[in-house]
C-alpha positions as CSV (number, residue, x, y, z in Angstrom):
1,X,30.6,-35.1,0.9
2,X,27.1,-34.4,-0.9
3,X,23.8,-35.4,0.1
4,X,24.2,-37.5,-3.5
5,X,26.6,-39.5,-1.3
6,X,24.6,-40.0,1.0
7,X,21.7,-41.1,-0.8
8,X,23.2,-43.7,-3.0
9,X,24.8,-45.5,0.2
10,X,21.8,-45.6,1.5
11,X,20.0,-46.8,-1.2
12,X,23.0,-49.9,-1.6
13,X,22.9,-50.2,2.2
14,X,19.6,-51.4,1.9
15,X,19.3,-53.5,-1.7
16,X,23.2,-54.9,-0.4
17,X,23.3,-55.3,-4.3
18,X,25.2,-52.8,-6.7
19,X,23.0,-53.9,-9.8
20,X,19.3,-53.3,-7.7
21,X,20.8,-50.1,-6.1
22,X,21.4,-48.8,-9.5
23,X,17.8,-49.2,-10.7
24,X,16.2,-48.0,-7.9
25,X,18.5,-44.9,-8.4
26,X,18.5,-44.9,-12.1
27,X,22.2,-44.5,-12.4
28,X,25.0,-47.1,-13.9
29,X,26.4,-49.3,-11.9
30,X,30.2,-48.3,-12.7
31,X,28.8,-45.0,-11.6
32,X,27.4,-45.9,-7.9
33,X,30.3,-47.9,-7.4
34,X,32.6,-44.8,-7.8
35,X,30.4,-42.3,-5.6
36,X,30.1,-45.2,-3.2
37,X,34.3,-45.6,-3.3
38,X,34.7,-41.6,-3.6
39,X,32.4,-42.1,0.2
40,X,34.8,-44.4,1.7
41,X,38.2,-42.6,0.7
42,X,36.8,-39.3,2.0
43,X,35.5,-40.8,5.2
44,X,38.7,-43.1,5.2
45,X,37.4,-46.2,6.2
46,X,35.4,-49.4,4.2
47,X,31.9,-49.2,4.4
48,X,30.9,-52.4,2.5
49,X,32.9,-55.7,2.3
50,X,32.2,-56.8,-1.6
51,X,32.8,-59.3,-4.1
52,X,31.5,-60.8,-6.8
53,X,28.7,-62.6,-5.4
54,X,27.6,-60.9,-2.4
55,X,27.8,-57.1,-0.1
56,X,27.6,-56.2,3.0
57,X,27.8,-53.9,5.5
58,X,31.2,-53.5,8.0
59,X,30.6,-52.1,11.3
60,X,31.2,-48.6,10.3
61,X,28.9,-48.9,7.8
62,X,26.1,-50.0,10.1
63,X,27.4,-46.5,12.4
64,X,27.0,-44.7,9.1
65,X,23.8,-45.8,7.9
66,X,22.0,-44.3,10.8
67,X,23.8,-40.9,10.7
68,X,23.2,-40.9,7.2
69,X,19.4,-41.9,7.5
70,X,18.9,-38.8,9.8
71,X,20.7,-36.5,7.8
72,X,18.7,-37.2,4.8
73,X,15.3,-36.9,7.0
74,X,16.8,-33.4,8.3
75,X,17.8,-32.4,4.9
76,X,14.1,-33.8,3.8
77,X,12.8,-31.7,6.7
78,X,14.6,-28.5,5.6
79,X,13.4,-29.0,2.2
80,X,9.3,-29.1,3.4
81,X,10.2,-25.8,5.7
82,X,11.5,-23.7,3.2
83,X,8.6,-24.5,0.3
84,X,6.3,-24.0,3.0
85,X,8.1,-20.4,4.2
86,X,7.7,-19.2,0.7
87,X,4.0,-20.5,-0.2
88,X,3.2,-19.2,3.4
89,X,2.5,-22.0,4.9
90,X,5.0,-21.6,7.5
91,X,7.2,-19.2,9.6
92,X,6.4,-16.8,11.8
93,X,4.4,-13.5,12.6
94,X,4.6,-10.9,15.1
95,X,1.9,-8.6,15.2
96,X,1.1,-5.7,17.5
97,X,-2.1,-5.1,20.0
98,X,-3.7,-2.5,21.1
99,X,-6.2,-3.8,23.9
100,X,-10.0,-3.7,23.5
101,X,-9.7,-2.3,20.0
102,X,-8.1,-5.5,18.7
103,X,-10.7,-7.5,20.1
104,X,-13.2,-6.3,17.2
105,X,-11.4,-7.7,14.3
106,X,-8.2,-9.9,15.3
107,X,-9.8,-13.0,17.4
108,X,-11.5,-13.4,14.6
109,X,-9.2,-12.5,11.8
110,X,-6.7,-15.1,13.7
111,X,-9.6,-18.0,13.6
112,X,-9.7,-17.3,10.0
113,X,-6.2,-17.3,9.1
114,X,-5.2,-20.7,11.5
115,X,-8.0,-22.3,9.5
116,X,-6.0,-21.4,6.3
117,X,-2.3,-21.4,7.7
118,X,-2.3,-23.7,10.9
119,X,1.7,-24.1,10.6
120,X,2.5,-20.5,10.9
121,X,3.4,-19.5,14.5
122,X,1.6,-16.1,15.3
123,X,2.4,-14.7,18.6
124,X,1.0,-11.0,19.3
125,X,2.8,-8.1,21.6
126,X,0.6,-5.7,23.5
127,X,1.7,-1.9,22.5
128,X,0.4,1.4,22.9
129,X,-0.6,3.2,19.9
130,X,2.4,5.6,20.1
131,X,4.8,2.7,20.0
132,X,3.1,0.4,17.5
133,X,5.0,2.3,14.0
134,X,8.6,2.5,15.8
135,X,8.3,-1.3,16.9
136,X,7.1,-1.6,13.4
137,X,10.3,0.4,11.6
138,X,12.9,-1.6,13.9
139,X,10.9,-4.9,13.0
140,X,9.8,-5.8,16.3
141,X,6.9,-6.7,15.1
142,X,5.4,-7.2,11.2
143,X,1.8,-5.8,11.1
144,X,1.3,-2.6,13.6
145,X,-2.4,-1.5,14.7
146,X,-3.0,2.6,15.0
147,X,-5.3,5.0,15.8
148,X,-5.6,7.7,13.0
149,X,-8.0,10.1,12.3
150,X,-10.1,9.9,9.3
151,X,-8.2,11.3,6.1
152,X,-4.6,11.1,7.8
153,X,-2.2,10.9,4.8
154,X,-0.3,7.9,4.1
155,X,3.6,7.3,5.7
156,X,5.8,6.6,2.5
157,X,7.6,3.8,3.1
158,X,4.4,2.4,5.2
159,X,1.1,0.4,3.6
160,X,-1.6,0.2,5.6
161,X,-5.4,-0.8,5.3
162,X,-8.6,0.4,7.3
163,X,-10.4,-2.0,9.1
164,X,-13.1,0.2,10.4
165,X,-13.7,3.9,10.7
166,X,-16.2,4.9,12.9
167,X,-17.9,8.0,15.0
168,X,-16.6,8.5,18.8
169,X,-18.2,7.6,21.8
170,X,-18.0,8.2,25.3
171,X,-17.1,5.8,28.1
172,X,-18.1,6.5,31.8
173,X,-19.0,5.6,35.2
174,X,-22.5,4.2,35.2
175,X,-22.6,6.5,38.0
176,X,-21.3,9.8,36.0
177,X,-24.1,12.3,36.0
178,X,-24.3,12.1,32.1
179,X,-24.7,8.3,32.1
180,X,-28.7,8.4,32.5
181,X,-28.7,10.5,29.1
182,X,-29.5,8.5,25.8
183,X,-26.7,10.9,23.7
184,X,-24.3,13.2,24.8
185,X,-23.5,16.3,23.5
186,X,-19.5,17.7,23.1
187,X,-20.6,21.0,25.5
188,X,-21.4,18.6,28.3
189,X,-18.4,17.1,28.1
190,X,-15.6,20.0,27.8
191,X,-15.6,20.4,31.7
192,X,-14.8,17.0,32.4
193,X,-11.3,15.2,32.5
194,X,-10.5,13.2,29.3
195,X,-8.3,10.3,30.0
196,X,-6.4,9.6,26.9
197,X,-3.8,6.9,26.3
198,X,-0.4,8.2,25.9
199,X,3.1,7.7,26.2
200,X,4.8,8.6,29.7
201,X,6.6,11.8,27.9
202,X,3.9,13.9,25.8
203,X,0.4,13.6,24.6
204,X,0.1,11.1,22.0
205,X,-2.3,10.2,19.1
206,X,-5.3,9.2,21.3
207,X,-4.7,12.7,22.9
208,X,-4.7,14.4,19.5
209,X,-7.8,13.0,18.2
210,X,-9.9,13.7,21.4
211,X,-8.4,17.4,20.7
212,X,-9.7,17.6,17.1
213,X,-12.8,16.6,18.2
214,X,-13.2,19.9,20.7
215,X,-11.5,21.7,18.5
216,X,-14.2,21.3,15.7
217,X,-16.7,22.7,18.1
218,X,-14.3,25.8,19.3
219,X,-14.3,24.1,22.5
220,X,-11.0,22.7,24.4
221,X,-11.1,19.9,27.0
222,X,-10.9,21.0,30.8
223,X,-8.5,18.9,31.3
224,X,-6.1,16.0,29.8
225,X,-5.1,13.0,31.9
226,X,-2.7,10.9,30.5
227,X,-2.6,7.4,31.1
228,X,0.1,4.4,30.0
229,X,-2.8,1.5,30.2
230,X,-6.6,0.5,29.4
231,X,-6.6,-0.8,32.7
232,X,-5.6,2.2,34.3
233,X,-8.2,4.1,32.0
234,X,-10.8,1.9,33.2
235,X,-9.9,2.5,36.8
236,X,-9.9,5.9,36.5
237,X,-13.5,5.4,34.9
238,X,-14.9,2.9,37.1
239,X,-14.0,5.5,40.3
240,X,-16.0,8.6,38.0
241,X,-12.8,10.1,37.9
242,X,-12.5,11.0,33.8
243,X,-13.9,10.0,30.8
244,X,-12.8,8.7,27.5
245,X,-14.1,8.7,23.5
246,X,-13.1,6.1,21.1
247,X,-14.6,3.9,17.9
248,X,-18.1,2.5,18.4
249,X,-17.4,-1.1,19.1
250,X,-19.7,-4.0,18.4
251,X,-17.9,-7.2,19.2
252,X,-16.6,-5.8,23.0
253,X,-18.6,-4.3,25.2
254,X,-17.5,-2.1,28.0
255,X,-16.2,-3.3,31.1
256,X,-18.6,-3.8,34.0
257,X,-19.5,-0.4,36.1
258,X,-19.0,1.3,32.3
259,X,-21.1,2.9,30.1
260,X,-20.9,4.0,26.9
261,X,-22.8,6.7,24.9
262,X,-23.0,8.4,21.7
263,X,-21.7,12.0,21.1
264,X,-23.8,14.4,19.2
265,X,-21.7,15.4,16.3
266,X,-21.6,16.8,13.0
267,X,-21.3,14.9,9.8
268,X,-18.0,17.0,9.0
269,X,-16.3,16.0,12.7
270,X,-13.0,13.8,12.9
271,X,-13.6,9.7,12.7
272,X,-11.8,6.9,14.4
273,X,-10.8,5.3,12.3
274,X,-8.3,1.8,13.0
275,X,-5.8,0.9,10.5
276,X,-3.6,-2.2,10.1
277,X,0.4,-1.3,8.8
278,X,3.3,-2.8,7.4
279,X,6.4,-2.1,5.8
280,X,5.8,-1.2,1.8
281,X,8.9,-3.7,1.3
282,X,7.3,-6.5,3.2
283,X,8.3,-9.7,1.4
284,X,7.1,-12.1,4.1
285,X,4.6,-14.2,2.8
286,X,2.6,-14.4,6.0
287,X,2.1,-10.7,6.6
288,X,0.4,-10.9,2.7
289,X,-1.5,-14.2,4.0
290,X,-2.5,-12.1,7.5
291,X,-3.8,-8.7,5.6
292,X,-5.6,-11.3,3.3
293,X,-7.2,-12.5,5.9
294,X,-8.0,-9.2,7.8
295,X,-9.3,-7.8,4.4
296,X,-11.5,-11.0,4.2
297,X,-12.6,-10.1,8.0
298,X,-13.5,-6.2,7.7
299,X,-16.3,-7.1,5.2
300,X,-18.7,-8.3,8.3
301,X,-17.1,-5.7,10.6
302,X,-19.8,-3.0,10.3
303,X,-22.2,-2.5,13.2
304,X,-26.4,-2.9,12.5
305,X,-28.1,-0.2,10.1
């Protein structure tokens, strides 16, 4: 049985005339009445009672019109789904988090690409930074969101694209000695404890980018507490027990009973700098759609002059 099948009974269900059916389908009427006979012997029973002045349905005709009505609306439905997979329009997306960070460019980047693509279903996994490029490889998720410092080199089979790059800051206690200062220098901090965001094993990329930026300096932090959470972080902060550095951002300010500061640095010191990445072999339509979109979005991401 073929959809073709299905279609031209309906079609003569409806007109209950082989001559009408015919034009409305644009086929000969010898023609219908052979598909329509070709129906009947395959489903072995007598869908129409006919002769030469009128048709009509039997009862299992009647049962088969409405199967056959929703099939063709499913098969109708299926059609719409796929054209709108490939122009875009539809599917899904999985995209990774990482916490305060993502608030500067994906709320907005979302708006953006709902207004565009309203169909496609995004949802969005909250990751560490050390996880986000293996849930990436094992396709957990489709677009991953990392920390790098500025001038890492590419990953081969990876694309990627910068959303911002930025200087670091501090984040502390309001009640940390070196909140009431306007700018920090590295110095004042190299005796404190550096919270960094890492896995539950070893020091991770946070960890190595607060490193770089003591190392640049010939200086080495005190001391490096690792944490699996910004909320944790936070906490830690909030009770003046650590600090933390990461990108300047404009769009989310610090949690309440934090600070934050600019460090004192040197034109030539590392850069946060935020990228979004994806598979080079990506041939999801929406991830192209989404980094369209993000692109579109990074243009009004830069903070005032």
């Amino acid at each position: 049985m073929e959809l073709r099948h299905l279609r031209y009974f309906v079609v003569l269900a409806k007109e209950l005339n082989f001559r009408r059916a015919a034009e409305v389908l644009r086929v000969a009427s010898p023609s219908l009445s052979k598909q329509i006979k070709d129906l009947e012997h395959e489903l072995e029973a007598r869908l129409f009672d006919r002769n030469t002045k009128m048709v009509k349905l039997t009862s299992a005709g009647v049962v088969f019109l409405e199967q056959a009505e929703a099939l063709l609306a499913k098969a109708d439905e299926a059609v719409v789904a796929v054209r709108g997979a490939v122009g875009g329009h539809s599917g899904k997306l999985m995209l990774g988090n990482i916490g305060p960070m993502s608030g500067e460019f994906l709320p907005a980047t979302l708006t953006r690409f709902a207004q565009t693509y309203p169909h496609v279903d995004v949802s969005i996994k909250e990751i560490g930074p050390d996880d986000q490029i293996a849930q990436l490889e094992n396709k957990q998720i489709q677009i991953a969101f990392t920390i790098n410092q500025a001038g890492d080199p590419k990953i081969s089979h990876l694309e990627h694209h910068v959303i911002f790059e930025r200087d670091p800051i501090v984040l502390l206690s309001r009640f940390h000695p070196l909140a009431a200062k306007k700018s920090i220098k590295i110095t004042e901090l190299a005796q404190d404890t550096m919270l960094c965001l890492s896995d539950n094993v070893n020091h991770g990329l946070h960890a190595t980018l607060v490193k770089a930026i003591f190392k640049k300096h010939a200086l080495k932090p005190a001391k490096i507490k690792q944490v699996n959470s910004f909320g944790s972080m936070y906490a830690y902060m909030i009770s003046n027990q650590g600090v933390t550095t990461g990108p300047k951002l404009y769009r989310v300010p610090p949690p309440p009973g934090i600070v934050e500061r600019p460090i004192k640095m040197n034109k030539s010191d590392p850069k946060y700098q935020i990228r979004a990445v994806w598979l080079k072999n990506e041939t999801s339509v929406p991830v192209k759609n989404f980094i369209d979109a993000l692109k579109l979005e990074t243009g009004l991401l830069e903070g005032p002059a």
